[in-house]
C-alpha positions, 0 to 999 in steps of 0.5 A: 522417408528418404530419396524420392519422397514419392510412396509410388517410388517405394512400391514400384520398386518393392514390386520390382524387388520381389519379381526377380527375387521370385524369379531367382535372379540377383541383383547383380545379374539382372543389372548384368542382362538389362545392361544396368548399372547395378546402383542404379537397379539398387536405387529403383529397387529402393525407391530411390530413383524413378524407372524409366519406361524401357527399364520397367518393361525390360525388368518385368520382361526379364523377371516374367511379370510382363503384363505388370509392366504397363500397370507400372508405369501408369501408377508411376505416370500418374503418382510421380507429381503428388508427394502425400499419396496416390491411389492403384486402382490398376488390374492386379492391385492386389498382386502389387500390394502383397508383393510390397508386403512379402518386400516389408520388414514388418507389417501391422494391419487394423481394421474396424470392417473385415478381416486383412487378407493374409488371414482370409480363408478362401470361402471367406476371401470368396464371400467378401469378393476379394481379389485373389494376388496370383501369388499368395499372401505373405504368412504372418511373421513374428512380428507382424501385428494385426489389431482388428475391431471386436465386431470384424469376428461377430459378423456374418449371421447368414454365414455362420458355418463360414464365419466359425471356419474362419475364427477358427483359422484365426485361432490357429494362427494366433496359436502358432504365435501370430500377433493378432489382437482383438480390441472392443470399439476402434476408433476410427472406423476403417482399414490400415495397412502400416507396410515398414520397408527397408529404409522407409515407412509407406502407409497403405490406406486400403479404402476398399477391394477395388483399389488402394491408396498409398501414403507417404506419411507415418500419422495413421500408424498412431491408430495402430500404436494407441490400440497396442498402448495395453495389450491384452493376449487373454482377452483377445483370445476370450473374444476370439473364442466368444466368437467362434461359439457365437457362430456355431450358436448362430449355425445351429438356428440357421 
């Protein structure tokens, strides 16, 4: 990682990026309204400089995500002083991080417990009470992957009906050329997000659906790469279809 070495730098920035490019606004003529530099937008933009509180309020102000100003700047306020990682318990979290995955160049998600949220469907999100971003997730690229534990598509007994709907969309989407994996027995137990972005890899540690955690580091990224060292399409399409029939088996007895 360069410049800053802060992965809240990286996010901020990212968040910011994705605000003006939503808002139709170049580069340029945003440094032009805010009355800034066009590099030191760049730098902000990039991670590469902090944004002052002024220049955090008149970019959101400008870009017409006011209410994520102060947000901004407490998560910078209160990350700026720690290098390895820092947490975004903030309103709107889920907002910030699907903006720094709309700004990433690749994502690979893993996950021993639910299903990422891009590939949520909304009864699914609404049954696992997750936060909804005001924009929605970012669509599966070609190459992003998703590599999720075997027992992630086998749960939800009690909501069969949900769970086949689910798999389902699972299936269609990996239909239409998503990477998504499924692998028996991940170790270790948990949810990572490896966000790439443009010069810099920000690791996201999703510990729950009441914050995140960024990280500046690469090391959680192995988890990923060692579920990957022999991918198995046909087996993860297998699972994937065992699933589905082991939830309409289960709705059929509910």
């Amino acid at each position: 990682m360069t410049g800053s070495r802060h992965p809240i730098a990286h996010v901020i920035g990212a968040v910011l990026s994705d605000a003006r490019q939503h808002a139709r606004i170049t580069l340029d003529e945003a440094a032009r309204r805010l009355d800034t530099p066009t590099e030191r937008l760049a730098h902000i933009e990039s991670g590469h400089q902090r944004a002052t509180r002024e220049e955090l309020h008149r970019s959101c102000r400008l870009y017409g995500v006011s209410d994520e100003a102060s947000a901004l700047f407490r998560l910078q306020a209160g990350g700026w002083a720690q290098a390895v990682h820092q947490h975004d318990r903030e309103p709107g979290f889920a907002g910030r991080l699907a903006a720094v995955a709309r700004q990433s160049v690749r994502v690979r998600w893993l996950s021993t417990h639910l299903l990422p949220p891009p590939l949520h469907t909304p009864a699914y999100a609404a049954a696992v009470h997750q936060p909804a971003p005001t924009r929605p997730w970012p669509r599966l690229r070609s190459q992003d992957v998703v590599v999720l534990d075997e027992s992630v598509v086998r749960r939800g007994g009690a909501t069969a009906a949900l769970m086949g709907e689910q798999i389902r969309h699972l299936l269609n989407v990996r239909n239409a050329g998503a990477q998504i994996h499924v692998v028996p027995a991940l170790f270790p137990p948990g949810s990572y997000a490896e966000l790439t972005l443009a010069d810099a890899v920000t690791v996201l540690v999703a510990g729950g659906f009441s914050g995140a955690v960024y990280q500046a580091t690469n090391v959680l990224a192995t988890h990923i790469d060692r579920a990957l060292d022999q991918p198995d399409p046909d087996r993860s399409h297998r699972l994937l279809t065992e699933a589905y029939a082991h939830h309409r088996t289960l709705r059929e007895v509910w």
